[in-house]
MIZAZA-995864 format. One line per field, with one value per atom (N, C-alpha, C): residue number from 1; residue in one letter; atom name; x, y, z. Coordinates in Angstrom, 1 decimal, padded with zeros to 4 digits. Layout:
BEGIN
k c(NUM, ...)
r c(A, ...)
a c(CA, ...)
X c(X, ...)
Y c(Y, ...)
Z c(Z, ...)
END
This chain:
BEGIN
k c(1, 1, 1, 2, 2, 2, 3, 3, 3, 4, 4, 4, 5, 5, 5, 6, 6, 6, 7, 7, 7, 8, 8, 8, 9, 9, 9, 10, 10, 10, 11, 11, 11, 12, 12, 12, 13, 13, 13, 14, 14, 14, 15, 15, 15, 16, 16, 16, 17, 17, 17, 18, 18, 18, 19, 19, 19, 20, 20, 20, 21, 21, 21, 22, 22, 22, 23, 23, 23, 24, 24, 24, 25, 25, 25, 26, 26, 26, 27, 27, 27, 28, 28, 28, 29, 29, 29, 30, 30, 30, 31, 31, 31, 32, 32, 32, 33, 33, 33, 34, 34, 34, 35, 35, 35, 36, 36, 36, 37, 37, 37, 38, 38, 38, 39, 39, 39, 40, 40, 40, 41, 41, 41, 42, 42, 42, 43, 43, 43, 44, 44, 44, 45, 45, 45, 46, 46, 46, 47, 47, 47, 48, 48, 48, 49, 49, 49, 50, 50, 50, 51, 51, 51, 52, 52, 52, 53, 53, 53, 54, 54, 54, 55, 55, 55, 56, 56, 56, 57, 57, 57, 58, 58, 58, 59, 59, 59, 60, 60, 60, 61, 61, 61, 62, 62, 62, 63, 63, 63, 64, 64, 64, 65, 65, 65, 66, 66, 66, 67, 67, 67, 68, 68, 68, 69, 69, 69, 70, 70, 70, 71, 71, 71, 72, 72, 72, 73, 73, 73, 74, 74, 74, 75, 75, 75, 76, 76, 76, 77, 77, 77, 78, 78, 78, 79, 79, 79, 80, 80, 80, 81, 81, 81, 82, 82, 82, 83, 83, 83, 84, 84, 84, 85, 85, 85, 86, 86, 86, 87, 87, 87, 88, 88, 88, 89, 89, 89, 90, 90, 90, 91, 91, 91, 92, 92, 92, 93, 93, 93, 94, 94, 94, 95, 95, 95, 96, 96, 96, 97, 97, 97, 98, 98, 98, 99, 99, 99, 100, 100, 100, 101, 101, 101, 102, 102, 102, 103, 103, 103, 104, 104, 104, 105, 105, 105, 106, 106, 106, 107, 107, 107, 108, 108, 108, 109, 109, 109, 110, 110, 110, 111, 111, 111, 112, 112, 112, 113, 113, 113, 114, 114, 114, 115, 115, 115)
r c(X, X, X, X, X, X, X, X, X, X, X, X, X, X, X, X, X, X, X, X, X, X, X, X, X, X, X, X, X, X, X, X, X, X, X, X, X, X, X, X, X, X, X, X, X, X, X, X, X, X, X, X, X, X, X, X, X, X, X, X, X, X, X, X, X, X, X, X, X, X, X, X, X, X, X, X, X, X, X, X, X, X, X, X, X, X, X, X, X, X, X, X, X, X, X, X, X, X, X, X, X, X, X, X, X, X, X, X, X, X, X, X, X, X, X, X, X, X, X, X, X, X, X, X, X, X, X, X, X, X, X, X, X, X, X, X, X, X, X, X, X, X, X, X, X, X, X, X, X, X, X, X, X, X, X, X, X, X, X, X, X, X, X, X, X, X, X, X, X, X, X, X, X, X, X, X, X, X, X, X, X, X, X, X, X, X, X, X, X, X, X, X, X, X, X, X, X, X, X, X, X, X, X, X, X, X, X, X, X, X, X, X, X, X, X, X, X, X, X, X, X, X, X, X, X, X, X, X, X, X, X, X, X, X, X, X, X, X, X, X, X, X, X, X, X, X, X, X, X, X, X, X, X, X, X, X, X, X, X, X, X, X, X, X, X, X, X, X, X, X, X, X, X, X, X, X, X, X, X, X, X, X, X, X, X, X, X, X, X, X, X, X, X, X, X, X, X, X, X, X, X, X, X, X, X, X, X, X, X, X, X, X, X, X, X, X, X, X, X, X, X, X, X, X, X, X, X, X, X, X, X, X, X, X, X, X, X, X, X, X, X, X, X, X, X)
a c(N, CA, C, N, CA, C, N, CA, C, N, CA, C, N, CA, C, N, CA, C, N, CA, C, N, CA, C, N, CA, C, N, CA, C, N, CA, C, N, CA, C, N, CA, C, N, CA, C, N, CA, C, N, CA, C, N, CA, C, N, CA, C, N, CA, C, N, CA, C, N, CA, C, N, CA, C, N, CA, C, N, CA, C, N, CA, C, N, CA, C, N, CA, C, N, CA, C, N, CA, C, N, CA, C, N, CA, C, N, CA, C, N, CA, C, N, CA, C, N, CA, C, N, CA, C, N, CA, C, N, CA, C, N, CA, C, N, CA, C, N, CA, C, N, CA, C, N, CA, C, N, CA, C, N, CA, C, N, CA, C, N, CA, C, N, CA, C, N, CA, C, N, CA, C, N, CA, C, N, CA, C, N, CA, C, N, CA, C, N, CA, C, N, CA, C, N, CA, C, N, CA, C, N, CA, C, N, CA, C, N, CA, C, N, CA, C, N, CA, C, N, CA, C, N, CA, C, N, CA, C, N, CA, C, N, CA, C, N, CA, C, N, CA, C, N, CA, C, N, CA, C, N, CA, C, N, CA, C, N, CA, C, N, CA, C, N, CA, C, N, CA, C, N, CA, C, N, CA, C, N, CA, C, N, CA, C, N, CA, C, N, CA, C, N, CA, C, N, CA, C, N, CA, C, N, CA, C, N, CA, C, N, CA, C, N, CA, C, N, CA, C, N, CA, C, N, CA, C, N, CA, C, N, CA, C, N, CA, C, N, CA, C, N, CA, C, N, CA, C, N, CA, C, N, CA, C, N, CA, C, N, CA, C, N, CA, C, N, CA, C, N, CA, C, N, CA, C, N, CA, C, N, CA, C, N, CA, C, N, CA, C, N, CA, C, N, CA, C, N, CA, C)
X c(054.8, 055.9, 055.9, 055.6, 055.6, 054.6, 052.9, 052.1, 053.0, 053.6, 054.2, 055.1, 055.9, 056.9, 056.5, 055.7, 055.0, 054.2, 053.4, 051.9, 053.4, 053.6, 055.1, 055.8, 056.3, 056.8, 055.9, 054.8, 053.2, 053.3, 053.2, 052.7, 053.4, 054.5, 056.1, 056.0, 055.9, 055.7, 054.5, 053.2, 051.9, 052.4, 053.2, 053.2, 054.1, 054.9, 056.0, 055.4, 054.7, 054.0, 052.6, 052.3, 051.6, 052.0, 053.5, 054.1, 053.8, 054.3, 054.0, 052.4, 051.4, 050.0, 050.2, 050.8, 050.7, 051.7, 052.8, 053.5, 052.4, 052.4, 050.8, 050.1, 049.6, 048.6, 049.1, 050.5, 051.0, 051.6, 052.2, 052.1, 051.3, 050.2, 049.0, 048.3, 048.4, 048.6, 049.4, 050.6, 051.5, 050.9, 051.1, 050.6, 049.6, 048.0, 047.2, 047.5, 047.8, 048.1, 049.2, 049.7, 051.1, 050.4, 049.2, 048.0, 047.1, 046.6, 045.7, 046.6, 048.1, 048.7, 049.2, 049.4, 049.4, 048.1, 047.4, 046.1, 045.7, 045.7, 045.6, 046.6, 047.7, 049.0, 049.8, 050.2, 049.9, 051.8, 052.9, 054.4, 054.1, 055.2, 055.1, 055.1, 055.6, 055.8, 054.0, 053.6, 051.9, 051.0, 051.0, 050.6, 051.0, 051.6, 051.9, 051.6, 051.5, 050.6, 049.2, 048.8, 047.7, 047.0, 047.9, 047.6, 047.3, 048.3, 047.9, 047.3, 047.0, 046.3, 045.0, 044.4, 043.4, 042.9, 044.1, 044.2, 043.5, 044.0, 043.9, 042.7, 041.8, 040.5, 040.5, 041.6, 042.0, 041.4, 042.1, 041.6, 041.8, 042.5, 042.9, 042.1, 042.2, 041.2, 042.2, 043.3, 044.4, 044.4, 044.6, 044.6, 043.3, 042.8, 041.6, 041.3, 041.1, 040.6, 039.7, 039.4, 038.5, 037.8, 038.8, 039.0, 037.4, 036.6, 035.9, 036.8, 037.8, 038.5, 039.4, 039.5, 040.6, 039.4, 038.6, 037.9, 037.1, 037.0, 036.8, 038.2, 039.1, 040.7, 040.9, 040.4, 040.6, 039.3, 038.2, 037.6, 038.1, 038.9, 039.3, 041.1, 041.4, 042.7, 042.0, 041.2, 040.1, 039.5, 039.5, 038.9, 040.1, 041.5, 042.4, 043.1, 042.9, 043.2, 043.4, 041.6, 040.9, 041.1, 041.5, 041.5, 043.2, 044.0, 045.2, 045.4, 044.5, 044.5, 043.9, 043.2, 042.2, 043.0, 043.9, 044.8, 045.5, 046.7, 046.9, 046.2, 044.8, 044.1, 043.7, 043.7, 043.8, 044.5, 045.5, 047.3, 047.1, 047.3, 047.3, 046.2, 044.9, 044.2, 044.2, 044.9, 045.5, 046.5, 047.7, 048.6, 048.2, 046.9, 047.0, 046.0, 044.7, 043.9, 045.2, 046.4, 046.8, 048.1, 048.1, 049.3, 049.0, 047.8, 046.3, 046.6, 046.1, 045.6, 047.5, 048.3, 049.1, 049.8, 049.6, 050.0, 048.8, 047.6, 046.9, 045.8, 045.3, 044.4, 043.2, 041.9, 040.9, 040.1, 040.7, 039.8, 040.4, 041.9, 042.1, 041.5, 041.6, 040.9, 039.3, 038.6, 037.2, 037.2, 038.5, 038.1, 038.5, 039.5, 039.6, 038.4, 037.6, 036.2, 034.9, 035.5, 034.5, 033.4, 033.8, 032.5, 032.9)
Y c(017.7, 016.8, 015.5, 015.1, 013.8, 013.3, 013.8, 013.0, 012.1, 012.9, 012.6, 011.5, 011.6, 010.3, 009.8, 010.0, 008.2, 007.6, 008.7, 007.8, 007.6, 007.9, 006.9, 005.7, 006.1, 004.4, 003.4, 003.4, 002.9, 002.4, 003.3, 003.1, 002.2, 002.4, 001.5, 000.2, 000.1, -001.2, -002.3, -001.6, -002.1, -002.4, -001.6, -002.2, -003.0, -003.2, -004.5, -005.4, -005.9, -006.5, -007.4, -006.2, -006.6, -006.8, -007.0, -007.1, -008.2, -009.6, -010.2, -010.5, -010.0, -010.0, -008.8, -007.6, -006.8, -006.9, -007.8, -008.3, -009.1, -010.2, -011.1, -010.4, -009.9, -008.8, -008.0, -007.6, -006.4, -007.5, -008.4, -010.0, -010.0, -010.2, -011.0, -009.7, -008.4, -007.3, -007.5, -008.0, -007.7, -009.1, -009.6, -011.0, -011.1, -010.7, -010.2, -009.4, -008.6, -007.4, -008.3, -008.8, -009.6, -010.3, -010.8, -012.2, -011.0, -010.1, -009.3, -008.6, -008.4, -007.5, -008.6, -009.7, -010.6, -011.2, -010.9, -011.4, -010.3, -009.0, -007.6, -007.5, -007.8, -007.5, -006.7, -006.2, -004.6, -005.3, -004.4, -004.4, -005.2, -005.4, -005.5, -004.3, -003.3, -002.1, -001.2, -001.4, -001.0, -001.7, -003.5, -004.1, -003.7, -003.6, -003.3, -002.0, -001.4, 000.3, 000.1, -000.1, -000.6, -001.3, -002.5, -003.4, -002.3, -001.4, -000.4, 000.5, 000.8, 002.4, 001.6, 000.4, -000.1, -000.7, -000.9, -001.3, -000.5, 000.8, 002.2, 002.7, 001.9, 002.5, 003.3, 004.1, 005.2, 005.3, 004.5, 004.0, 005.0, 005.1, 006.5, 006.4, 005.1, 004.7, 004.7, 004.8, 005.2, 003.7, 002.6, 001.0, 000.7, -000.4, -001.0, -002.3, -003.4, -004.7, -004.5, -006.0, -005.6, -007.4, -008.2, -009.5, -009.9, -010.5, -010.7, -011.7, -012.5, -012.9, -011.6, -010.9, -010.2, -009.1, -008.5, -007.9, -008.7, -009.1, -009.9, -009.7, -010.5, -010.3, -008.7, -007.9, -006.6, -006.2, -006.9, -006.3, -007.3, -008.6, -009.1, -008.5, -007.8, -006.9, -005.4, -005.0, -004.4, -004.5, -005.9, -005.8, -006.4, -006.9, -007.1, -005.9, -004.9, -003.3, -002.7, -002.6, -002.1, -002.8, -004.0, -004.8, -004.5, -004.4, -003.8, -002.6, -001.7, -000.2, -000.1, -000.9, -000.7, -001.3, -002.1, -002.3, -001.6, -000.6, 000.6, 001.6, 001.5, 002.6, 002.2, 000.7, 000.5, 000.7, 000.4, 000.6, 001.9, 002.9, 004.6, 004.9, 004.1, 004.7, 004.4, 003.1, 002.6, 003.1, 003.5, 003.9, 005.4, 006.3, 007.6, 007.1, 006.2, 006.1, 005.6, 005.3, 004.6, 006.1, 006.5, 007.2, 009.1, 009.0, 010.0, 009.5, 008.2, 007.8, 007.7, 007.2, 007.4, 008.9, 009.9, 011.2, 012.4, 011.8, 012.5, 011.7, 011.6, 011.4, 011.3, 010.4, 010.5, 011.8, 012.2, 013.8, 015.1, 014.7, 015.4, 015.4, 014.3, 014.2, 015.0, 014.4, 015.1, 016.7, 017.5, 018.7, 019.0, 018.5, 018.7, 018.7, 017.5, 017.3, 018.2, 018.9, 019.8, 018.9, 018.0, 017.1, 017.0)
Z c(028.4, 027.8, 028.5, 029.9, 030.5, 029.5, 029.8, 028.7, 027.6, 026.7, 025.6, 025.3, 026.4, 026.8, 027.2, 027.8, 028.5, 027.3, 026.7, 025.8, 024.6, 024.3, 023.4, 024.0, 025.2, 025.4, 025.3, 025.9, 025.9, 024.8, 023.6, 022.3, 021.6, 021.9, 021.0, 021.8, 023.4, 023.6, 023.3, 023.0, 022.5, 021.1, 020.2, 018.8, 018.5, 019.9, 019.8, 020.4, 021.1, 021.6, 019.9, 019.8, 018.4, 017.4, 017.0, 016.3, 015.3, 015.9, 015.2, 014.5, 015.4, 014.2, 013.2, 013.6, 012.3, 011.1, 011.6, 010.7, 009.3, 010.4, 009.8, 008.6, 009.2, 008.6, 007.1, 007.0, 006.4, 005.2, 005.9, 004.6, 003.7, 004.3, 003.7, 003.0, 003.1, 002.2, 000.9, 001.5, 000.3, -000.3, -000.2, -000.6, -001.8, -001.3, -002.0, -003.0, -002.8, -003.6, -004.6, -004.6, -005.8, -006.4, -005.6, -006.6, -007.6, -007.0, -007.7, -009.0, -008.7, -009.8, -010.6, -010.4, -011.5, -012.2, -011.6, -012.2, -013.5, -012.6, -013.3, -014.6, -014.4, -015.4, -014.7, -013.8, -012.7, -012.9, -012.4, -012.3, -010.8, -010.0, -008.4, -007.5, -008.0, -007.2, -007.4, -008.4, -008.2, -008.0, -007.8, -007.0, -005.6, -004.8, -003.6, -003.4, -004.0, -004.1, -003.8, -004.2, -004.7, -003.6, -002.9, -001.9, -000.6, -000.2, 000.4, 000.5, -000.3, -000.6, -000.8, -000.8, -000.6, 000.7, 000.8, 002.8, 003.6, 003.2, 004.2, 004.0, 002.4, 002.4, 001.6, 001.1, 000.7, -001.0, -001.3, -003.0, -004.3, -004.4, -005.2, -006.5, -007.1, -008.2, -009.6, -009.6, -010.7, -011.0, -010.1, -010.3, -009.9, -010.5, -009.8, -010.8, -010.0, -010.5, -011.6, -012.7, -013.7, -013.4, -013.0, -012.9, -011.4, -012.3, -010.4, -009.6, -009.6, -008.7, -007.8, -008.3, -008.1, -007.4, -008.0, -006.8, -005.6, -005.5, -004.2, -003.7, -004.2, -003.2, -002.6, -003.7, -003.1, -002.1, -002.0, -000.9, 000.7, 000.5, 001.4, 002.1, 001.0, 001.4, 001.9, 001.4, 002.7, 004.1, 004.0, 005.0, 006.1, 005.6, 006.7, 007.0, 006.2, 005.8, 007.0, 007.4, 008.7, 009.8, 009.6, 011.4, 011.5, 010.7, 010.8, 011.1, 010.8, 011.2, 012.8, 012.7, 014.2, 015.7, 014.8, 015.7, 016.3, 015.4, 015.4, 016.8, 016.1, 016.5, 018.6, 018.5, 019.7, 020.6, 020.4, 021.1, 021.6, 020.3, 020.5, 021.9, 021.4, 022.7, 023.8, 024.0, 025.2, 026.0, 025.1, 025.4, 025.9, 025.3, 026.0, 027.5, 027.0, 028.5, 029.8, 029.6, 030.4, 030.9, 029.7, 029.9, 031.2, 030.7, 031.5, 032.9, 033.2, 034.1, 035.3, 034.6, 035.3, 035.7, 034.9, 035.1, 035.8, 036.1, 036.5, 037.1, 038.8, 039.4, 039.2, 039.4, 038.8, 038.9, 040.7, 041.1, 040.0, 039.7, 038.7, 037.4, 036.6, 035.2, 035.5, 036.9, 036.6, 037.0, 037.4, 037.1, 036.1, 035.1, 034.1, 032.7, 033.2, 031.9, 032.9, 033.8, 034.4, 035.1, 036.0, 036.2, 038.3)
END
């Protein structure tokens, strides 16, 4: 349970900290995605679907560009998708290598990976 609470405060302070780029970032999603659904003909509520679920890589394929302006925007809302997610993904692993390291000794971690 210490793990837990620590790699959480960790985590919540790394993404406040990163805040304002992933704000940035989650804009310029939505953003994209409003040019691509007006280009498309798309409502605003499945442009922003869309802008996500393409973000994440995910791509469900129910919406999809037909326009070549609009695919390019969508592989550039891809690719701010992934540096948005990786960001994410760094914090998290920061927040555990750090959260490890304060709750457990180096002699400890290496009997733990058996070394």
């Amino acid at each position: 349970m210490e793990f837990t609470a620590k790699f959480t405060q960790i985590f919540f302070f790394g993404i406040g900290l990163a805040a304002p780029l992933l704000l940035a970032l989650a804009l310029s999603i939505v953003v994209l995605g409003l040019i691509v659904g007006a280009r498309e003909s798309w409502g605003r509520l499945d442009a922003i679907y869309w802008a996500f679920i393409t973000a994440t890589t995910v791509g469900y394929g129910d919406l999809r560009p037909v326009k070549p302006l609009s695919k390019v925007l969508s592989v550039i809302t891809a690719v701010i998708g992934i540096i948005f997610t990786g960001i994410i993904v760094a914090v998290a692993v920061n927040a555990a290598t750090v959260s490890f390291q304060s709750i457990y000794s180096m002699s400890e971690i290496k009997v733990l990976y058996g070394e």
